[in-house]
DRENBA-432836 format. One record per residue (C-alpha): x, y, z; residue in three letters. Coordinates in steps of 0.1 Angstrom, whole numbers, padded with zeros to 4 digits, always signed. Layout:
<sites>
XYZala;...
</sites>
This chain:
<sites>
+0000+0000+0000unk;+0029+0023+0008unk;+0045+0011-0022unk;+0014+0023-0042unk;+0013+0058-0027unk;+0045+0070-0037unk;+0039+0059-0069unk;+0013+0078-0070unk;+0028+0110-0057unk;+0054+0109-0081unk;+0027+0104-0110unk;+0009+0135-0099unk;+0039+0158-0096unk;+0056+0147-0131unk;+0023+0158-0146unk;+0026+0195-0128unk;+0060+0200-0144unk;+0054+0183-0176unk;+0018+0202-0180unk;+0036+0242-0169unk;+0040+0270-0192unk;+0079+0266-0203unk;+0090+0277-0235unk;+0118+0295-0248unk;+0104+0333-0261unk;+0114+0352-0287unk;+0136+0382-0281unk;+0106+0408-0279unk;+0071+0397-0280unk;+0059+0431-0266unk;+0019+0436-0272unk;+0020+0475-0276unk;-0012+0498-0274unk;+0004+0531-0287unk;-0019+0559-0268unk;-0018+0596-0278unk;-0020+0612-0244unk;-0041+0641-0252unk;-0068+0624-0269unk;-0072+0594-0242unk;-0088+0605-0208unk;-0092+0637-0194unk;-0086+0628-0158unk;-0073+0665-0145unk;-0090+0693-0156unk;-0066+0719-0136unk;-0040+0711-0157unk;-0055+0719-0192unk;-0036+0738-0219unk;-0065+0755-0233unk;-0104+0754-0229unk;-0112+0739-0260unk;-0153+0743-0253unk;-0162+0743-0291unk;-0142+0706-0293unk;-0122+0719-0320unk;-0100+0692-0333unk;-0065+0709-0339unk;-0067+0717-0301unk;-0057+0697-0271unk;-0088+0680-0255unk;-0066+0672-0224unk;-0065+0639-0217unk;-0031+0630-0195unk;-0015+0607-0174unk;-0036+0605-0147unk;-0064+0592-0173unk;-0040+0564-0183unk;-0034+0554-0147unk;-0072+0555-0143unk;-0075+0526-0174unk;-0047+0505-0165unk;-0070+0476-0161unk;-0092+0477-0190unk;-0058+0482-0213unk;-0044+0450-0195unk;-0077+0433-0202unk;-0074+0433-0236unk;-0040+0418-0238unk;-0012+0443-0236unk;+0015+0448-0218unk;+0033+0476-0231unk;+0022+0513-0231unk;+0037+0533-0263unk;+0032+0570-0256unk;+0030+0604-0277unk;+0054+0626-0269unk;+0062+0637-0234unk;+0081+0670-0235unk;+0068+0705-0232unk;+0052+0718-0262unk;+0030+0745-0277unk;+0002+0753-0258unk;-0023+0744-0288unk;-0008+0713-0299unk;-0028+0679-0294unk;-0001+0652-0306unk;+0028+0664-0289unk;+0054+0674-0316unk;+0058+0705-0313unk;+0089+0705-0292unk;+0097+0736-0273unk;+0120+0722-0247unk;+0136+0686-0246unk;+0142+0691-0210unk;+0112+0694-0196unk;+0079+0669-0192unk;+0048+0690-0203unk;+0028+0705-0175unk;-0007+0695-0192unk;+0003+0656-0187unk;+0013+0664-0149unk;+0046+0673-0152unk;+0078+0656-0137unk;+0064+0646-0109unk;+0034+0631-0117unk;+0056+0614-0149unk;+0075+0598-0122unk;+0044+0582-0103unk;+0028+0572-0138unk;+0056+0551-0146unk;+0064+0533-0111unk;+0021+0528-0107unk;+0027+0515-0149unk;+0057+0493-0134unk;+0033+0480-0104unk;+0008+0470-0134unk;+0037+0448-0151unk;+0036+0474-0177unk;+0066+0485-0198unk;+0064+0518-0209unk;+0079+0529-0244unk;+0078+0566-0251unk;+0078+0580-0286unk;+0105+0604-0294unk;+0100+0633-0317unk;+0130+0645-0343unk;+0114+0684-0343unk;+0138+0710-0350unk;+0141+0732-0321unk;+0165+0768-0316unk;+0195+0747-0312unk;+0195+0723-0339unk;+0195+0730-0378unk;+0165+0720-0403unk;+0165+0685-0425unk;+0153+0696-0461unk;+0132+0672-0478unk;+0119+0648-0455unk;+0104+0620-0464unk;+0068+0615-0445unk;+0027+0605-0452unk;+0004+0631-0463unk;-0012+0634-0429unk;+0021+0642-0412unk;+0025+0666-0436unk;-0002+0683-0427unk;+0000+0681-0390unk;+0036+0696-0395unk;+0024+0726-0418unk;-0002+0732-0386unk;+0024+0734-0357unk;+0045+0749-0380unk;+0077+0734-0378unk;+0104+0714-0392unk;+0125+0685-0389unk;+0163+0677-0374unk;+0187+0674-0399unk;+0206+0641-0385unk;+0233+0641-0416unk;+0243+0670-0395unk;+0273+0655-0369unk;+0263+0684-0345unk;+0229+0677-0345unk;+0234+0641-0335unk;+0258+0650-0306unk;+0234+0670-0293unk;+0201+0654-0295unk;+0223+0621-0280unk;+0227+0641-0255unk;+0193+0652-0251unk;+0179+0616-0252unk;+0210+0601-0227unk;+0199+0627-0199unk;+0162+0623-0202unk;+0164+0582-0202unk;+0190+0587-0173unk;+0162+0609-0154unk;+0133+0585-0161unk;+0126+0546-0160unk;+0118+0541-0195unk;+0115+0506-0207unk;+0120+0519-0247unk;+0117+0544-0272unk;+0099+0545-0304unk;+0110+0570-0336unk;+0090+0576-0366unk;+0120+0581-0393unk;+0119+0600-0417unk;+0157+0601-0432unk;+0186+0579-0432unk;+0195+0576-0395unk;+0220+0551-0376unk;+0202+0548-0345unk;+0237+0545-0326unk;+0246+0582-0333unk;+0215+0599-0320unk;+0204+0573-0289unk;+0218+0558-0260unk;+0232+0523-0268unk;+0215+0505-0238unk;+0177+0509-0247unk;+0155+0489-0272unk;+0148+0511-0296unk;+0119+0506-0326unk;+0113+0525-0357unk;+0083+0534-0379unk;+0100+0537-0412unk;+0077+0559-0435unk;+0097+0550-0470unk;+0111+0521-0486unk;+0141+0537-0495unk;+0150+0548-0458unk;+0179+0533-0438unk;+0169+0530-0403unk;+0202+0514-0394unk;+0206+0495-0363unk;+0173+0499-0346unk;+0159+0470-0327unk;+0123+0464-0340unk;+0113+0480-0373unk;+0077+0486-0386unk;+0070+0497-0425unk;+0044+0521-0431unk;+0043+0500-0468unk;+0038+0466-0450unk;+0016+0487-0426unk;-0010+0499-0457unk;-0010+0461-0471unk;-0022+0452-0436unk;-0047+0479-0436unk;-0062+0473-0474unk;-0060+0437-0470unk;-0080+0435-0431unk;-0102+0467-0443unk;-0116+0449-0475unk;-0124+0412-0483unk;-0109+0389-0511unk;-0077+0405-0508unk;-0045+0388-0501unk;-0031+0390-0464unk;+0005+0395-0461unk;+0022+0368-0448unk;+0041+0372-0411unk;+0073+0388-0417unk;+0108+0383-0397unk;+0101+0384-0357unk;+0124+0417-0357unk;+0097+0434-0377unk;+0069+0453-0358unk;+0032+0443-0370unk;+0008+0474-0368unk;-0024+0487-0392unk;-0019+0520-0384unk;+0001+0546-0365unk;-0003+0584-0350unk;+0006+0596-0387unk;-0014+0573-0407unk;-0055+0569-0415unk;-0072+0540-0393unk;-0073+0507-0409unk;-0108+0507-0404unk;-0113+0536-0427unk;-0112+0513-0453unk;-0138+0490-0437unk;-0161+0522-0443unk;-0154+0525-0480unk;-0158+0491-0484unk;-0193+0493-0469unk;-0178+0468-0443unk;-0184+0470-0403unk;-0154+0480-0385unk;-0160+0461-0355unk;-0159+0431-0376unk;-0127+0442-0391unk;-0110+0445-0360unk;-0121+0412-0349unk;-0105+0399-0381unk;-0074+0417-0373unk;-0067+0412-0337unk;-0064+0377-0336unk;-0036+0376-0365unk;-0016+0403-0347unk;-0015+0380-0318unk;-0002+0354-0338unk;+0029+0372-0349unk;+0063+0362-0327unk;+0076+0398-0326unk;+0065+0430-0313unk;+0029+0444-0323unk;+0015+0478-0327unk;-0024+0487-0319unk;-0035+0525-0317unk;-0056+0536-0288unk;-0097+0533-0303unk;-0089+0501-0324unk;-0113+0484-0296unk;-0139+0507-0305unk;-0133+0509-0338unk;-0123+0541-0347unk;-0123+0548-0382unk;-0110+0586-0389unk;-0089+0589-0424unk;-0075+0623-0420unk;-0059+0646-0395unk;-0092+0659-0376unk;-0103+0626-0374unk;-0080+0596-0366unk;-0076+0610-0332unk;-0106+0618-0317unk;-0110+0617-0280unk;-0115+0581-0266unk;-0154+0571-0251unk;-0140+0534-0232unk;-0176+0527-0230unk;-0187+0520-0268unk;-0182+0488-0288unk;-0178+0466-0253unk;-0183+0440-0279unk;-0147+0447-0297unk;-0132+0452-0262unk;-0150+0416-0249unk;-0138+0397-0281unk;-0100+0410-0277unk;-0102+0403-0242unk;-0115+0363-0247unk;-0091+0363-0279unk;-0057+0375-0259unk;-0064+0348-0232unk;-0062+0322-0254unk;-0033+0331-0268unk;-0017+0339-0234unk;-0029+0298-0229unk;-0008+0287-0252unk;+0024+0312-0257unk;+0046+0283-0273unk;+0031+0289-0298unk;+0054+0321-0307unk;+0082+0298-0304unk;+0076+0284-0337unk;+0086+0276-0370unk;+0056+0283-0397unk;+0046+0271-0430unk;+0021+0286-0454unk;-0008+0260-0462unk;-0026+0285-0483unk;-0029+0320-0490unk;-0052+0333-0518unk;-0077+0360-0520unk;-0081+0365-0484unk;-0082+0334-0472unk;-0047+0328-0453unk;-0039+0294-0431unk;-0005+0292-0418unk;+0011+0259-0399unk;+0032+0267-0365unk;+0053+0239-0355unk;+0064+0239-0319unk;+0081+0212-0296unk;+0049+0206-0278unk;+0017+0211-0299unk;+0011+0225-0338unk;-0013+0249-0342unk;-0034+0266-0374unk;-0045+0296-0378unk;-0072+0300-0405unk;-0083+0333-0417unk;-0114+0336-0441unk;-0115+0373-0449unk;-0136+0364-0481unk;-0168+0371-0499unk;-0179+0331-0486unk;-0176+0304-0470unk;-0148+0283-0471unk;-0138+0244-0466unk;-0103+0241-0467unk;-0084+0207-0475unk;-0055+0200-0448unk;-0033+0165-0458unk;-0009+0146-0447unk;+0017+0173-0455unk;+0009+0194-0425unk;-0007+0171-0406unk;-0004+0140-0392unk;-0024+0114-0404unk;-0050+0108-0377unk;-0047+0139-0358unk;-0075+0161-0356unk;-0082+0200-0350unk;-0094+0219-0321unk;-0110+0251-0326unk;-0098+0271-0296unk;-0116+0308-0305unk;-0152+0292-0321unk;-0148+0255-0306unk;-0151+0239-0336unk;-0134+0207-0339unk;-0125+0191-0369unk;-0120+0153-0375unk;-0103+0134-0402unk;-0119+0122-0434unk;-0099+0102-0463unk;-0068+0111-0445unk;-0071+0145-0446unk;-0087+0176-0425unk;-0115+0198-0439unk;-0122+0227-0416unk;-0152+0250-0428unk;-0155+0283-0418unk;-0174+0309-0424unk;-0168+0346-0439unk;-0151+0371-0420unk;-0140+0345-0392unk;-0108+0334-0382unk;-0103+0306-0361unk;-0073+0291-0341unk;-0068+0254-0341unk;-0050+0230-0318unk;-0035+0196-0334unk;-0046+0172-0312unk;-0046+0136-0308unk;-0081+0120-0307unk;-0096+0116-0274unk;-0095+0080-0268unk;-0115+0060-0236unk;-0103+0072-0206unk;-0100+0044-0185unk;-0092+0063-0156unk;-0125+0083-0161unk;-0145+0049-0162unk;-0129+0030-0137unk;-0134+0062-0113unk;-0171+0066-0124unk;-0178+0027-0119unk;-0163+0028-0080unk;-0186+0060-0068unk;-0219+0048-0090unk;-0208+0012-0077unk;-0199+0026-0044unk;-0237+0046-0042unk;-0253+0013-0054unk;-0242-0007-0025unk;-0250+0021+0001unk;-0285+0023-0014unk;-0290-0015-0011unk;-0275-0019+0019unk;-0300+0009+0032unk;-0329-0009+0016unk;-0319-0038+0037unk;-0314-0026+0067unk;-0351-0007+0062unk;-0364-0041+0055unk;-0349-0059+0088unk;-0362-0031+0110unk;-0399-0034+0094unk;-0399-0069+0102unk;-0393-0067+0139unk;
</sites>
């Protein structure tokens, strides 16, 4: 008997360790939700730049850091665990994005100033945040002006309203002194990262310290954005955006884990913007979206309002001020989506294989050391059965649908998983259930167990009515 119980024991903790959540990640699987500051919460009204009554949209509507503090929750709800933040620093009083750089010393009174800069990112720390914060390159007195940069219509714009210009970083001086800059103010604070939206040929090792990841928004193809950690393309960014904001289109396939997946940015239209000239509903785009982003295995972008579907195409409207209680359907999905991912995380330790990719329907193969998975995307006009063989999986395996439950069993030695327009669906390759023995032998003892007690009752009822 003592014999037995040991064994036992033993059984029971092998099947803790085998059973835990231990897999090699890649270097940064960061899930980002980039939040321009002024357009998020108004939490403090004291510390307002203006009183923007009318609403007007090229003035600051005063959200700060305090109303990101208040929301830590509901962002971590949804699956993030990185803040990116619009710019910090002092700024024109009429600015709403943060650009308009008037001293690189300072943090800007209307957020809460240094203090309260401090305290946002030790309570961000206490939330299991990291906090990345978005450096601008705008000219200011002491540097000179970059001729011919190369940017997106809408930051074009938003420059010509501030009214300023750009660093010129082929300038030796200019690097030396914005390093300076940016050593002094990461020295000061307890910044996790910095993002940079570049728009010249820059070696990130001349204008930034060397021991902080650093990530790029590259808004040309013909840019060299040397030596920055994580890089995101604003070209790659638009085929993500066309492809997720209209149907039958081809999905890109995941890039290189040191890329950055985003659909949009502070200087670029909402992806859902194209859901609305498609005559498509944005909520259902972003529930299309989300759960590929998830998949990737390297850092990903989403701009504050994708959970409520924000869909603004130009300057006055792909930032208007955040309402958290719209759309809780959006929100709900992302949340139940992220925590199946989070349930299986090995799965961005992976190697992947395209099993097809045509017209908007996209199913990809990742192979891990524990369990394969698929993910199927039908971002067509119909409904779709898709033929899985032996070539990607096993024969006899079957599929678990892990965001719809379906499951999927084999057929003439292959899988056909049908699923429906505008779904996407995560599957588990799993081995049939088989009898559980342990499950029957268990049920047998207690229904065994009860039978006895119940007759053995009945008999001892039977004795006492016949004395």
């Amino acid at each position: 008997m003592k014999k037995f119980l040991y064994v036992t024991i033993f059984i029971f903790m092998f099947s803790f360790i085998h059973t835990s959540d231990v897999y090699a990640e890649t270097d940064d699987t960061s899930r980002v939700y980039t939040i321009t500051i002024d357009r998020f919460l108004n939490k403090n009204e004291d510390n307002d730049s203006v009183d923007n009554v009318d609403g007007d949209y090229n003035l600051p509507f005063g959200g700060d850091l305090e109303g990101i503090e208040s929301q830590f929750d509901y962002i971590k709800d949804m699956g993030f665990d990185t803040l990116l933040l619009s710019p910090v620093f002092e700024m024109d009083d009429k600015d709403f994005l943060g650009y308009s750089v008037t001293d690189y010393t300072k943090i800007a009174e209307r957020f809460g100033g240094e203090e309260e800069f401090k305290d946002f990112l030790d309570k961000a720390h206490d939330h299991d945040f990291k906090v990345v914060i978005d450096l601008p390159t705008t000219k200011t007195d002491e540097f000179t002006a970059l001729d011919n940069p190369k940017t997106t219509d809408i930051m074009n714009e938003y420059y010509d309203l501030i009214d300023r210009e750009f660093i010129d970083f082929n300038n030796e001086d200019n690097q030396e002194k914005y390093k300076d800059l940016m050593t002094n103010f990461l020295n000061e604070y307890d910044i996790d990262g910095v993002s940079m939206f570049v728009v010249q040929n820059v070696d990130r090792h001349d204008i930034l310290p060397e021991d902080i990841p650093a990530y790029a928004v590259v808004l040309d193809d013909d840019i060299d954005a040397s030596n920055f950690d994580y890089t995101a393309y604003d070209s790659k960014r638009e085929k993500i955006a066309n492809a997720f904001g209209g149907i039958d289109i081809d999905i890109p396939e995941y890039p290189k884990d040191d890329e950055i997946l985003m659909a949009d940015h502070f200087f670029s239209e909402r992806f859902t913007s194209y859901s609305v000239e498609n005559n498509l509903f944005p909520g259902t785009r972003v529930k299309m979206l989300y759960p590929y982003l998830l998949a990737h295995s390297g850092p990903v972008f989403v701009t504050n309002g994708t959970e409520i579907a924000q869909n603004g195409d130009t300057l006055n409207t792909i930032h208007p001020q955040m309402d958290l209680w719209t759309d809780k359907e959006v929100h709900d999905f992302m949340k139940t989506t992220y925590s199946v991912f989070d349930q299986h995380k090995e799965l961005l330790n992976r190697e992947i294989e395209t099993i097809e990719k045509d017209s908007g329907l996209y199913a990809v193969l990742f192979k891990t050391d524990d369990v394969d998975f698929i993910l199927e995307i039908n971002n067509t006009s119909e409904t779709q059965k898709l033929e899985i063989t032996e070539e990607y999986v096993e024969d006899g395996k079957e599929l678990s649908g892990l965001l719809l439950g379906e499951r999927v069993q084999p057929h003439d030695n292959a899988l056909y998983p049908v699923i429906d327009r505008e779904l996407t669906e995560l599957y588990a390759v799993i081995t049939p259930p088989g009898l559980n023995h342990w499950y029957l032998i268990s049920s047998l003892l207690i229904f065994g167990g009860f039978a006895v007690f119940i007759f053995v009752v009945a008999k001892r009822s039977k004795r006492k009515e016949h004395k």
